[in-house]
MOPAC internal coordinates of N, CA, C and O (Angstrom, degrees):
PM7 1SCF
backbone

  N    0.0000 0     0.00 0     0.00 0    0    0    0
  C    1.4315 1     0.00 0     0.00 0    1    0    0
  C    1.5113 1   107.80 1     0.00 0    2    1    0
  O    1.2310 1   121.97 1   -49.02 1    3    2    1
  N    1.4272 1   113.83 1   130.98 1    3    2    1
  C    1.6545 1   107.08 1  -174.89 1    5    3    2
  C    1.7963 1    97.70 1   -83.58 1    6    5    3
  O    1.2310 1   135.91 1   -50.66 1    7    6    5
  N    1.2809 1    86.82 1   129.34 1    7    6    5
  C    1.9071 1    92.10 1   172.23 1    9    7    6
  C    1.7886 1   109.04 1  -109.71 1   10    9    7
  O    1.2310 1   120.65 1  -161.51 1   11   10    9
  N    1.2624 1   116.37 1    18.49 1   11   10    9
  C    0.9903 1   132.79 1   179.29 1   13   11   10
  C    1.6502 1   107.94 1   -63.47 1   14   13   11
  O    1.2310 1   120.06 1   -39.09 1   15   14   13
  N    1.8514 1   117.49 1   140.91 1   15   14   13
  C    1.2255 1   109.66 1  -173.28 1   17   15   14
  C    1.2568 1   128.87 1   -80.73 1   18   17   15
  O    1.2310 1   106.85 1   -29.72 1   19   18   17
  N    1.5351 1   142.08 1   150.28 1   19   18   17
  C    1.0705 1   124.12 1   172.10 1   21   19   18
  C    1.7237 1   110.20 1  -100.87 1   22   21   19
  O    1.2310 1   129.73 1   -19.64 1   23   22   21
  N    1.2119 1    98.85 1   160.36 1   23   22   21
  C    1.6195 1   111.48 1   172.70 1   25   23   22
  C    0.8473 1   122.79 1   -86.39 1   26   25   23
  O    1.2310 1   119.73 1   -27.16 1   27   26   25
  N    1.1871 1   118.11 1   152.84 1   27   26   25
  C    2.0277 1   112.95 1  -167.46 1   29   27   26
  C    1.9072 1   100.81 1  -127.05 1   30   29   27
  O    1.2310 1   119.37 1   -26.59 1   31   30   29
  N    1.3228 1   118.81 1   153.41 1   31   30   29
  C    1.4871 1   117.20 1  -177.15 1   33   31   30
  C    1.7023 1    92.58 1   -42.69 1   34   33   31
  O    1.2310 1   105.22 1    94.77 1   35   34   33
  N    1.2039 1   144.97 1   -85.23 1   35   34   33
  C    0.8089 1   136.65 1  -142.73 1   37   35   34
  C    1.9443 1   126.48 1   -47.41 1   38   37   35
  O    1.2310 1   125.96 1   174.02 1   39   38   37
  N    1.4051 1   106.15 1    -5.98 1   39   38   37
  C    1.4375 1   142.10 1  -170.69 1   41   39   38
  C    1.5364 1   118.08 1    76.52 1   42   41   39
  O    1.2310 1   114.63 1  -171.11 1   43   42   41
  N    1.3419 1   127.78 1     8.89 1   43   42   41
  C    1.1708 1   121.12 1   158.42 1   45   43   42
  C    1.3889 1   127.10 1   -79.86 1   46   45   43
  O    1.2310 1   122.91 1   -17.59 1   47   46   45
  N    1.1337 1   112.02 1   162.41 1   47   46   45
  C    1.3964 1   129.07 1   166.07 1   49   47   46
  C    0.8772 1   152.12 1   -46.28 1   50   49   47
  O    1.2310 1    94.08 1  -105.01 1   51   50   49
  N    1.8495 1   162.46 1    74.99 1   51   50   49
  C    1.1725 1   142.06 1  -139.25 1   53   51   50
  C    1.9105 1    84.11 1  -144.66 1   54   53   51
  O    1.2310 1   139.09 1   -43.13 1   55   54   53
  N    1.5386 1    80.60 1   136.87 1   55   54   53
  C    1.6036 1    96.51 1   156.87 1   57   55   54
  C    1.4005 1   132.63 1   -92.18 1   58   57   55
  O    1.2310 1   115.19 1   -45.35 1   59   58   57
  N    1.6248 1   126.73 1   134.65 1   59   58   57
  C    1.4130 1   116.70 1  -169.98 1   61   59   58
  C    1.0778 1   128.48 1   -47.25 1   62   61   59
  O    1.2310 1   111.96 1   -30.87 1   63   62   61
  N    1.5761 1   132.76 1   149.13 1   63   62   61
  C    1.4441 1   131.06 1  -162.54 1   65   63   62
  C    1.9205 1    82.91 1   -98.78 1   66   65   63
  O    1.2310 1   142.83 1   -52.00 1   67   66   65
  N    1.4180 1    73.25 1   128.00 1   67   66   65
  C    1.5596 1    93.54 1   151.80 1   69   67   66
  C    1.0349 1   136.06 1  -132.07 1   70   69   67
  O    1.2310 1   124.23 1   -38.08 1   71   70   69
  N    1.3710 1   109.49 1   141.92 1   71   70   69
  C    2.2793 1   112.29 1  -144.47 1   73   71   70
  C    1.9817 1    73.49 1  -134.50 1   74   73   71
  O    1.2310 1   135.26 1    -9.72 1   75   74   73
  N    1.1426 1    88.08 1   170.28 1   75   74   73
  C    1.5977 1   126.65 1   157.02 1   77   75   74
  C    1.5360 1   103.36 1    75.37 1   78   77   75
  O    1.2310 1   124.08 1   -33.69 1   79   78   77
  N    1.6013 1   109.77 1   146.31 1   79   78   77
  C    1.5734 1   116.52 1   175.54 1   81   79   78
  C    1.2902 1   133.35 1   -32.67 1   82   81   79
  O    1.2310 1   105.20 1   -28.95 1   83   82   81
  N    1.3830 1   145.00 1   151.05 1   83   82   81
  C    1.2779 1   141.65 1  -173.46 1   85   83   82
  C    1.8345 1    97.74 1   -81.30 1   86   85   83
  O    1.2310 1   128.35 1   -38.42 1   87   86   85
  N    1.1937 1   101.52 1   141.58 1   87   86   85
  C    1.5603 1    93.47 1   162.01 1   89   87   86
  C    1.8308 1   105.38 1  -145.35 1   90   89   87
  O    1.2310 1   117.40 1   -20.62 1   91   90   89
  N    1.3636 1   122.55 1   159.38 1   91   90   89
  C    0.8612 1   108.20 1  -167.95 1   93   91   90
  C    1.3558 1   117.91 1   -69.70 1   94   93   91
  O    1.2310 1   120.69 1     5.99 1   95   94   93
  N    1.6696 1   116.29 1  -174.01 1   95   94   93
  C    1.5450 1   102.86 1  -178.52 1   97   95   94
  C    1.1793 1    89.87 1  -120.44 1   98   97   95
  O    1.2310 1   122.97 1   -17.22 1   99   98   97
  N    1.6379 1   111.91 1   162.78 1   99   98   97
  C    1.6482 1   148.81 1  -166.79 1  101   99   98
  C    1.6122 1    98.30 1  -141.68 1  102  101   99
  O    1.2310 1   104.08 1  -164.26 1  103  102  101
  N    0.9785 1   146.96 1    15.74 1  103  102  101
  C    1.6234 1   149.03 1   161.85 1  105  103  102
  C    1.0138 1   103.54 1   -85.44 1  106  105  103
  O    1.2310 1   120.28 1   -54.10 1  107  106  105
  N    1.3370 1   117.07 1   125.90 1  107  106  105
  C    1.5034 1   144.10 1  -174.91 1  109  107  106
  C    1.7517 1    88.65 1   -74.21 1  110  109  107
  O    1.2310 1   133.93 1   -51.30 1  111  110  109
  N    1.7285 1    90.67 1   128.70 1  111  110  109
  C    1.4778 1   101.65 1  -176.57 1  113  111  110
  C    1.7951 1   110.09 1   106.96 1  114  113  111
  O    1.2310 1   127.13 1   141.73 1  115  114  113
  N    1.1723 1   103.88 1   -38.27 1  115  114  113
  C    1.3562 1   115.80 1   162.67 1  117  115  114
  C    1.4115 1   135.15 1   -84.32 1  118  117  115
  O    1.2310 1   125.09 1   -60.42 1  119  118  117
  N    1.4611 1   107.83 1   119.58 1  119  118  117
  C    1.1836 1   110.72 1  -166.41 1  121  119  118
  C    1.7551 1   116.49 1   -59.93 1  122  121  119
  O    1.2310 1   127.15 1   -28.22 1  123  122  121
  N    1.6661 1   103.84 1   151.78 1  123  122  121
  C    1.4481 1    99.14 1   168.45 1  125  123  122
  C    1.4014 1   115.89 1   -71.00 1  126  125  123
  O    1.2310 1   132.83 1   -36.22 1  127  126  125
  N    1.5751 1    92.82 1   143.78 1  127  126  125
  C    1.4471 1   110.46 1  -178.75 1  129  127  126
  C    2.1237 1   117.72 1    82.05 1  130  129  127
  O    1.2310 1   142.14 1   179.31 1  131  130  129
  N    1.2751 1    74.62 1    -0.69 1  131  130  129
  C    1.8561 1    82.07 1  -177.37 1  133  131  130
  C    1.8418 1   100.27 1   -64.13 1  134  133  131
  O    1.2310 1   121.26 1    -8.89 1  135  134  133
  N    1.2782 1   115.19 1   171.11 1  135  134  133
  C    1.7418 1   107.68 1  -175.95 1  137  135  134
  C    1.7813 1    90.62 1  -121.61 1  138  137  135
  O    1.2310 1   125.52 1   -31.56 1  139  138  137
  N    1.3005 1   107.00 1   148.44 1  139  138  137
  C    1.2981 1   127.95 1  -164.87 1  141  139  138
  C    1.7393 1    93.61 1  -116.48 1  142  141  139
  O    1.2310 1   119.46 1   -38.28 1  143  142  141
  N    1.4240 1   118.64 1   141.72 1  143  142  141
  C    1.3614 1   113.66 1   172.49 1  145  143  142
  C    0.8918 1   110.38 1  -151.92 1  146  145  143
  O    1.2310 1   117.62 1   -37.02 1  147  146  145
  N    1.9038 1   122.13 1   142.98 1  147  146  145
  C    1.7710 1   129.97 1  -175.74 1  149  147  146
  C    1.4266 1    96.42 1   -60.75 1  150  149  147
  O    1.2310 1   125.44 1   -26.05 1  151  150  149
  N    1.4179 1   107.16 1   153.95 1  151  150  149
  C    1.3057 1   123.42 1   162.47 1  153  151  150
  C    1.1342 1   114.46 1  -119.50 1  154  153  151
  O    1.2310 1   113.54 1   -28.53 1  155  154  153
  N    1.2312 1   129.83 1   151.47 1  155  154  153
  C    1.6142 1   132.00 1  -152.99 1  157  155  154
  C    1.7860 1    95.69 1  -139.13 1  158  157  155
  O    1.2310 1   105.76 1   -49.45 1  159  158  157
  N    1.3478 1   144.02 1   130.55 1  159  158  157
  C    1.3396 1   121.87 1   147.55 1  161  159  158
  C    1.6707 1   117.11 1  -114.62 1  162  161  159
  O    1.2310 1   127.98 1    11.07 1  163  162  161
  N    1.1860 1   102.25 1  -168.93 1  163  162  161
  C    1.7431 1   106.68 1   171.17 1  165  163  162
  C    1.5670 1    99.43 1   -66.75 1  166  165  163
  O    1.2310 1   143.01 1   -22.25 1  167  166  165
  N    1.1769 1    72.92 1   157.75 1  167  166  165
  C    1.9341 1    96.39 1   173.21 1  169  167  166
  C    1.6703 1   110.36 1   -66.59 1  170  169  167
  O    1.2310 1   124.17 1   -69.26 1  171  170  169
  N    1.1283 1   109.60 1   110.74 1  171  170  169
  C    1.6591 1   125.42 1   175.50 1  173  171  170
  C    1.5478 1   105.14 1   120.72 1  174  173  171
  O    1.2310 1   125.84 1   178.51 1  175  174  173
  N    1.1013 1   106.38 1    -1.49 1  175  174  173
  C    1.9229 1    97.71 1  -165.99 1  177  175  174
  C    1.3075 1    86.00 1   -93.65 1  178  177  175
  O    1.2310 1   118.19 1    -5.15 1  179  178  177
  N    1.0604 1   121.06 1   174.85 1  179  178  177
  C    1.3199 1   139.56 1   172.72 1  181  179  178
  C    1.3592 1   117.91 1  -147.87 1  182  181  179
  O    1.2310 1   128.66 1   -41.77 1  183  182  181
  N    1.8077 1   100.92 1   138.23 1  183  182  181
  C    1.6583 1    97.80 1  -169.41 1  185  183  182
  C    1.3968 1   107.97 1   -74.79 1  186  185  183
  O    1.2310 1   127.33 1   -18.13 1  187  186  185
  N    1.7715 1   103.50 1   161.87 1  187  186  185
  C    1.8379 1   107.56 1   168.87 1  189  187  186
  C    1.3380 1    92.17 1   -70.91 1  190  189  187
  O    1.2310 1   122.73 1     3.57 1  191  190  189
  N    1.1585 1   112.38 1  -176.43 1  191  190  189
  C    1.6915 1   148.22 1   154.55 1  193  191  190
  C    1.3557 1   109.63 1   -39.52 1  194  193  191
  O    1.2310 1   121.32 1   120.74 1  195  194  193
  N    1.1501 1   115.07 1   -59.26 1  195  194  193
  C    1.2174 1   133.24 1  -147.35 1  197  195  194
  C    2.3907 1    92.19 1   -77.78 1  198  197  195
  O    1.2310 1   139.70 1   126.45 1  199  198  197
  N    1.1452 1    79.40 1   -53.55 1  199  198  197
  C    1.7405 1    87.32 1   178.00 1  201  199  198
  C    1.6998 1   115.78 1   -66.09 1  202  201  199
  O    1.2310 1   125.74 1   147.74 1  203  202  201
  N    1.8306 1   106.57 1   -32.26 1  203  202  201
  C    1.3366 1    99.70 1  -178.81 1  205  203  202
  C    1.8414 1   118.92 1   -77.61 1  206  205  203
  O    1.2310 1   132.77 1   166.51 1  207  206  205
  N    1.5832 1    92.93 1   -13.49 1  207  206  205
  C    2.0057 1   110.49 1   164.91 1  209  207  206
  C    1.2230 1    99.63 1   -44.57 1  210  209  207
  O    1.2310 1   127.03 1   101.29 1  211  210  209
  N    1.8957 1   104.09 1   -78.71 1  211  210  209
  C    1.3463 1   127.64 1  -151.18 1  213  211  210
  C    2.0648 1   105.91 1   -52.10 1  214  213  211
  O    1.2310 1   128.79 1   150.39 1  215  214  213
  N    1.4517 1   100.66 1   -29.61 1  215  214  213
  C    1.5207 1   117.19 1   165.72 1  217  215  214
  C    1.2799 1   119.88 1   -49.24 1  218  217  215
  O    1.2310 1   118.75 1   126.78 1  219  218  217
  N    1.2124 1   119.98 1   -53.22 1  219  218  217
  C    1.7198 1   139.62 1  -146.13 1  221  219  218
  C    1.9151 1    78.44 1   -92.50 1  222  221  219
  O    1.2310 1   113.05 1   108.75 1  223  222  221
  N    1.3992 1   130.73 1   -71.25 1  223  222  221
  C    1.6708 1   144.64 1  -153.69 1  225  223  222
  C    1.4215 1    68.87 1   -60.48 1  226  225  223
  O    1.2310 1   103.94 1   111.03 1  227  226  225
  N    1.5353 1   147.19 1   -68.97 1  227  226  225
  C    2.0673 1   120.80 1  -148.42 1  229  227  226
  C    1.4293 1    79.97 1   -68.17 1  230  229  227
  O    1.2310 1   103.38 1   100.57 1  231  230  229
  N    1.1154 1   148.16 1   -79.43 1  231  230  229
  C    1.5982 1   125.47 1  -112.12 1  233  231  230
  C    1.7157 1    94.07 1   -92.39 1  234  233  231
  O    1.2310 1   115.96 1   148.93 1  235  234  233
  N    1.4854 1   125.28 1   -31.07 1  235  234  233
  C    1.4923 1   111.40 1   165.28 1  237  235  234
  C    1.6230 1   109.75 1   -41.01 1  238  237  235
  O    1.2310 1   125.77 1   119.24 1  239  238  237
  N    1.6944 1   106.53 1   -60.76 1  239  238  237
  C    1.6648 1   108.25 1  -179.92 1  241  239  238
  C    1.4108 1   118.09 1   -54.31 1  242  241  239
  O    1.2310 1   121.36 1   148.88 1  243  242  241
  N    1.1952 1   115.00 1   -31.12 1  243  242  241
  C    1.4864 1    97.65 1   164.84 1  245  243  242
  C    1.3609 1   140.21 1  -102.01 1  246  245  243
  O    1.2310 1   124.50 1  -169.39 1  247  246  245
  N    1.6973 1   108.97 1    10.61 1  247  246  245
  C    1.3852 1   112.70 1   153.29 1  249  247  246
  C    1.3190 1   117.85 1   -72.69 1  250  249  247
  O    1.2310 1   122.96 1   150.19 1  251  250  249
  N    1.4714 1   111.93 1   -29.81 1  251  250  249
  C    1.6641 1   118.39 1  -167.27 1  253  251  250
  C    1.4063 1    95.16 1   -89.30 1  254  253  251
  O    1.2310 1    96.05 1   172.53 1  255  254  253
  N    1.6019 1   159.77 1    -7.47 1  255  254  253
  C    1.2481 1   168.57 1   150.83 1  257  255  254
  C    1.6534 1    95.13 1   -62.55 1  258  257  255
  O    1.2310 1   109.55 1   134.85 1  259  258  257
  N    1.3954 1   137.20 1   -45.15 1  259  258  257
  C    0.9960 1   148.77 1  -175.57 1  261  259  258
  C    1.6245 1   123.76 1   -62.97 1  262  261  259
  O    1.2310 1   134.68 1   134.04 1  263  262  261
  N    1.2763 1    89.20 1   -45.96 1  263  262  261
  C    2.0473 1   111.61 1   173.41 1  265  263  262
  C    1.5414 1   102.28 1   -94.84 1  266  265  263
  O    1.2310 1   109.71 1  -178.23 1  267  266  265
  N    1.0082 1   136.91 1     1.77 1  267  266  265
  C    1.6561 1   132.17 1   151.98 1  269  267  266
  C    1.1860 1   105.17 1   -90.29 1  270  269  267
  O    1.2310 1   114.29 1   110.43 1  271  270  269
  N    1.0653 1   128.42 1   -69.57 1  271  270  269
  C    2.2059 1   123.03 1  -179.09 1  273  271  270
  C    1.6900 1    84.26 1   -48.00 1  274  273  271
  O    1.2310 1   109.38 1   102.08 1  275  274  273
  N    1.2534 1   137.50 1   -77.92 1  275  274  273
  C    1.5429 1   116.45 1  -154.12 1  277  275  274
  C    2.1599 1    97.01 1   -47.51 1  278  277  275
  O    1.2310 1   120.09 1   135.42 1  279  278  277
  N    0.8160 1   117.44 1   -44.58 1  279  278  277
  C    1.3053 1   106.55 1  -167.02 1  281  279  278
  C    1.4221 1   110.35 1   -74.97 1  282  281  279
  O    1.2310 1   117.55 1   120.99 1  283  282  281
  N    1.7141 1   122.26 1   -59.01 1  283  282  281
  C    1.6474 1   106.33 1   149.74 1  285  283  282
  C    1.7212 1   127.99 1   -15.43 1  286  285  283
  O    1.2310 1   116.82 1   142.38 1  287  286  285
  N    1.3157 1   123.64 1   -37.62 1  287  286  285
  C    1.4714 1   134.57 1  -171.31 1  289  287  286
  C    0.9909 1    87.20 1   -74.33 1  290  289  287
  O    1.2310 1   116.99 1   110.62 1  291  290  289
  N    1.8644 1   123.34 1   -69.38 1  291  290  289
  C    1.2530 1   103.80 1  -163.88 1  293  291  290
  C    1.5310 1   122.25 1   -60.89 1  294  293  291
  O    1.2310 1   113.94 1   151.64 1  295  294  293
  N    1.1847 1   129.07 1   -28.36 1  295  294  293
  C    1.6124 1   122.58 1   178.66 1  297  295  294
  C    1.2444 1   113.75 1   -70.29 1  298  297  295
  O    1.2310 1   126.22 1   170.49 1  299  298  297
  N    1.3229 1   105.64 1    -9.51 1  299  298  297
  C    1.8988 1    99.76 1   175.80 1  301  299  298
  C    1.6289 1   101.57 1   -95.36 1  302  301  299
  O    1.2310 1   112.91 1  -169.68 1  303  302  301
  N    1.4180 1   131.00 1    10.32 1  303  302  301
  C    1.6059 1   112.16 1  -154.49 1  305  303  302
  C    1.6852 1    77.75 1  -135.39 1  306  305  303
  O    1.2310 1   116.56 1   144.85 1  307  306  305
  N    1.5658 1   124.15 1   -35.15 1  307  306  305
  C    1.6897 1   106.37 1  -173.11 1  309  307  306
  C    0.7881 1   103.87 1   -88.66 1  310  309  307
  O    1.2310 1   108.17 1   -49.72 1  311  310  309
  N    1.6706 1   139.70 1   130.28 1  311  310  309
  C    1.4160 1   134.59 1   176.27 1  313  311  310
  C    1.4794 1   114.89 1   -70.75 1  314  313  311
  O    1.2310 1   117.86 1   167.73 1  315  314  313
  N    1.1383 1   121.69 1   -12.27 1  315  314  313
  C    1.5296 1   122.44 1   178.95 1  317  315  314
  C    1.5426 1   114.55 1   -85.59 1  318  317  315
  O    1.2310 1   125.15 1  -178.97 1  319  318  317
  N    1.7973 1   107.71 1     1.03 1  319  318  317
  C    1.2619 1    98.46 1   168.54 1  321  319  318
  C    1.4015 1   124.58 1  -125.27 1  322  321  319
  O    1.2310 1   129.29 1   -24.89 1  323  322  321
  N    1.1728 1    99.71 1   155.11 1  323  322  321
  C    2.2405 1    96.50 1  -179.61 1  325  323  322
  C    0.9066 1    98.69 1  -117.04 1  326  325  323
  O    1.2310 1   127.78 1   -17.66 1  327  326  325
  N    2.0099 1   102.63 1   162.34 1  327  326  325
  C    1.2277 1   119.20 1  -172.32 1  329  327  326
  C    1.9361 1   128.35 1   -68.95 1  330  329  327
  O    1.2310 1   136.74 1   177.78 1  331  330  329
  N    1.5088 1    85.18 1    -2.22 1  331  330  329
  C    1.9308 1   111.49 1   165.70 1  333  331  330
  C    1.4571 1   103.42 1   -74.33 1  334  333  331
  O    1.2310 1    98.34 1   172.64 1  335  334  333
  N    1.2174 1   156.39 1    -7.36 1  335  334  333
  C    1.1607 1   141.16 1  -143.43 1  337  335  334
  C    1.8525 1    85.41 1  -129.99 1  338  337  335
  O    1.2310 1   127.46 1   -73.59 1  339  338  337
  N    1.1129 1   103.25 1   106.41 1  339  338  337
  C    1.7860 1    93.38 1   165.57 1  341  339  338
  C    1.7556 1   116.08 1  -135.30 1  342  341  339
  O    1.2310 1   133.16 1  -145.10 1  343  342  341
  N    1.4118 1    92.18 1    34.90 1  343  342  341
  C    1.7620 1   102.94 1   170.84 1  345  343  342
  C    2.0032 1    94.51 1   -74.27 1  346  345  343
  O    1.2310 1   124.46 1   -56.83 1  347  346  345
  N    1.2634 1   109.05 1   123.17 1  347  346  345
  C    1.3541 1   114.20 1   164.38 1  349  347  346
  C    1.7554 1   112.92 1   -70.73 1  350  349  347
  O    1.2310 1   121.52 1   150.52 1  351  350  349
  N    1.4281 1   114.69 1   -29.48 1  351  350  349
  C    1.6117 1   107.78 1   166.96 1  353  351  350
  C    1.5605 1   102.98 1   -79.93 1  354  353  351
  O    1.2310 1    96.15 1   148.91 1  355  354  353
  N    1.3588 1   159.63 1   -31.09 1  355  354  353
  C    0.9398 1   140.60 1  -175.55 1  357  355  354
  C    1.7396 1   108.87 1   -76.40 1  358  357  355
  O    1.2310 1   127.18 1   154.95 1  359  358  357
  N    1.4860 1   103.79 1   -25.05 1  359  358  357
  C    1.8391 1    87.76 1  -165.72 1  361  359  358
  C    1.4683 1    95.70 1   -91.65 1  362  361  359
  O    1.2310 1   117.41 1   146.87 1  363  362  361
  N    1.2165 1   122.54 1   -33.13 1  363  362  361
  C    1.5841 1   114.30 1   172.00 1  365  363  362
  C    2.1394 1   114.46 1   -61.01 1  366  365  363
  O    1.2310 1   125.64 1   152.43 1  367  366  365
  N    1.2883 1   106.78 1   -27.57 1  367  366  365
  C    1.5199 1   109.71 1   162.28 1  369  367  366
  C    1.6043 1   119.78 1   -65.28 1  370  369  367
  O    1.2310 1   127.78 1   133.73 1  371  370  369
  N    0.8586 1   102.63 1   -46.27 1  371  370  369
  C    1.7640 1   127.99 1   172.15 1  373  371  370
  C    1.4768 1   109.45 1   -54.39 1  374  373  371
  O    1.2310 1   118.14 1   135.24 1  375  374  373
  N    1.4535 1   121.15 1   -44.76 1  375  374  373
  C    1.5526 1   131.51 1  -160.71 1  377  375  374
  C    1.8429 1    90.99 1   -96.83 1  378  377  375
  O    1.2310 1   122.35 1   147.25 1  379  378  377
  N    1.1061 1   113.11 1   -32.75 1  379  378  377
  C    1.4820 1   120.95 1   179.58 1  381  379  378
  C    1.9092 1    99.59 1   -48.33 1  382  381  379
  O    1.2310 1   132.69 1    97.10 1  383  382  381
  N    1.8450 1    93.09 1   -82.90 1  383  382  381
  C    1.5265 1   116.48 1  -174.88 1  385  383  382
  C    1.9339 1   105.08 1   -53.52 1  386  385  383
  O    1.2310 1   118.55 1   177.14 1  387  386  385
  N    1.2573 1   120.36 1    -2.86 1  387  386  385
  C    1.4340 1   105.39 1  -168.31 1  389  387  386
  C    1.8243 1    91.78 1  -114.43 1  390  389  387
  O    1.2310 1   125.50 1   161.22 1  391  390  389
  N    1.7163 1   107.04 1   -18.78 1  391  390  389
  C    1.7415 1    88.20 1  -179.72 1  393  391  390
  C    2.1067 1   101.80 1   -89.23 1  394  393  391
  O    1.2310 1   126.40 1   153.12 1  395  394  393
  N    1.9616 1   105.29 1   -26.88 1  395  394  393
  C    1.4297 1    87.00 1   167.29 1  397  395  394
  C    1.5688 1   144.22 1   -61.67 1  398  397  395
  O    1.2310 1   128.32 1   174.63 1  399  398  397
  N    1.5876 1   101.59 1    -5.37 1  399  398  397
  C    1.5163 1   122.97 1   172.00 1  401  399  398
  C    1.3796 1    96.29 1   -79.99 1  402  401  399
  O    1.2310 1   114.45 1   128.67 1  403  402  401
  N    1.2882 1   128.12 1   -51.33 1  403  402  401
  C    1.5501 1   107.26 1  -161.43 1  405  403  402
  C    1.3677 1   107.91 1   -88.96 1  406  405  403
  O    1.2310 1   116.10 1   164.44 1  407  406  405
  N    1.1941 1   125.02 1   -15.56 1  407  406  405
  C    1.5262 1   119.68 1   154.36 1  409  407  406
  C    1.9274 1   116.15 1   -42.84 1  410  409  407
  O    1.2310 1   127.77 1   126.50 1  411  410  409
  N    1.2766 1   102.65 1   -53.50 1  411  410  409
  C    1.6179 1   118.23 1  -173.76 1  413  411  410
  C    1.2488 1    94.94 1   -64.71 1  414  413  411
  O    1.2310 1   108.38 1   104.10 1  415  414  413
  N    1.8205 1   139.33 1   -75.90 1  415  414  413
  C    1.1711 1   109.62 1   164.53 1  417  415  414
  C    1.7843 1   150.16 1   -13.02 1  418  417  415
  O    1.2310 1   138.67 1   114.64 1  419  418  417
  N    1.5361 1    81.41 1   -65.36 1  419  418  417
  C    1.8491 1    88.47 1   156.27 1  421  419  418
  C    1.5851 1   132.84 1   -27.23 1  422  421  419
  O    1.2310 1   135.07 1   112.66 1  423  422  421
  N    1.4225 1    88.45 1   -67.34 1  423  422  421
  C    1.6515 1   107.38 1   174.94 1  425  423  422
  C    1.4199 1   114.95 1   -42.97 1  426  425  423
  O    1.2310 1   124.58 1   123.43 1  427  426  425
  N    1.5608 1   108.81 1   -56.57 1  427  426  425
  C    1.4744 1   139.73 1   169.88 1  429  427  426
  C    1.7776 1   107.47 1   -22.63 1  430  429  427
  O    1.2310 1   136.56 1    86.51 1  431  430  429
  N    1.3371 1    85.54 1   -93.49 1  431  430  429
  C    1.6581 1    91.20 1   163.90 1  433  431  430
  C    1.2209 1   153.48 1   -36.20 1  434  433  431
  O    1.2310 1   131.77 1   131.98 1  435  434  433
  N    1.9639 1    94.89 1   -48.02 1  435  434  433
  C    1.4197 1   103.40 1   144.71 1  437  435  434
  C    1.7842 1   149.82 1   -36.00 1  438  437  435
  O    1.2310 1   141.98 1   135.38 1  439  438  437
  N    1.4160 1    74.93 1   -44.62 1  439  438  437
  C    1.9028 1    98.57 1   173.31 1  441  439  438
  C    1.1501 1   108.74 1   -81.56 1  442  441  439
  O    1.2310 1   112.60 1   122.50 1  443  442  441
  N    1.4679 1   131.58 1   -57.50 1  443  442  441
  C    1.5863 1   120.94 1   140.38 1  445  443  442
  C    1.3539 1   145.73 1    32.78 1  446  445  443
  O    1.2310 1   137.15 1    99.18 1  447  446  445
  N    1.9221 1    84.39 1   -80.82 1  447  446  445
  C    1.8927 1   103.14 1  -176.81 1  449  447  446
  C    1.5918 1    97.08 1  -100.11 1  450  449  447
  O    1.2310 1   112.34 1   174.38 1  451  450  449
  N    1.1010 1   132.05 1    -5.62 1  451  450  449
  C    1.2163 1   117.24 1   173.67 1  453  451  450
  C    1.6554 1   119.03 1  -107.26 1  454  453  451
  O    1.2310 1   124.54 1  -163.39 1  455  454  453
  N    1.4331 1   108.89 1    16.61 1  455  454  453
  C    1.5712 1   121.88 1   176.13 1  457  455  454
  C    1.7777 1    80.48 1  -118.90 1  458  457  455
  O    1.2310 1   103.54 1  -164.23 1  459  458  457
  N    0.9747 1   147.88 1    15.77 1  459  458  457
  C    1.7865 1   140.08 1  -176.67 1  461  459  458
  C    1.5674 1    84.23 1  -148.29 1  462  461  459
  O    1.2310 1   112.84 1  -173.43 1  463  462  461
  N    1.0712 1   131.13 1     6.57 1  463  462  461
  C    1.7711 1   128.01 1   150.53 1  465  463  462
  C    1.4152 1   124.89 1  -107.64 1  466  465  463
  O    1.2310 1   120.63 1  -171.78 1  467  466  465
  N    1.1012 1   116.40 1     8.22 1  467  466  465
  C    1.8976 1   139.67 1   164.14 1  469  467  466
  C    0.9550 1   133.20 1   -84.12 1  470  469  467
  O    1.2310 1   120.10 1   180.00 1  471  470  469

């Protein structure tokens, strides 16, 4: 990531603002476990290359941080699954067959209160 300063009309110096959470890095060349961070600048600057990478590696890492908690959720919410099971086609099969049961329940009940509303 260039941390190099930029110049501002007035001719001083300012270093790029950098905003957003650390996440680790996945860029070849980068060590595991190293932290990757958005870079933000003033309005008109424009990032190098090198910063619009380091851009693209956080927000890939945190879509893919994003689709593990959704899939973690689901193993905590279908009872037919444990936290051993981390095939993404089995827990999305699993989350399939466990919301068409509670649909059928539904129905169940439905018919239910309207045979105890007669």
């Amino acid at each position: 990531m260039d941390t190099s300063a930029a110049e501002t009309s007035s001719g001083t110096t300012q270093p790029p603002v950098v905003t957003g959470q650390s996440k680790p890095a996945a860029a070849a060349g980068a060590k595991k476990g190293a932290r990757v961070t958005r870079v933000t600048k003033k309005k008109g600057e424009l990032l190098t290359e090198e910063e619009k990478k380091a851009n693209h590696i956080a927000s890939e890492q945190k879509r893919r941080q994003n689709i593990r908690t959704g899939y973690d959720q689901l193993i905590q919410i279908v009872p037919t699954l444990t936290p051993s099971q981390r095939s993404e086609a089995l827990i999305l099969q699993k989350t399939v067959e466990y919301i068409k049961y509670l649909l059928m329940e539904r129905e169940i009940l439905e018919g239910q209160v309207k045979d105890v509303g007669r």
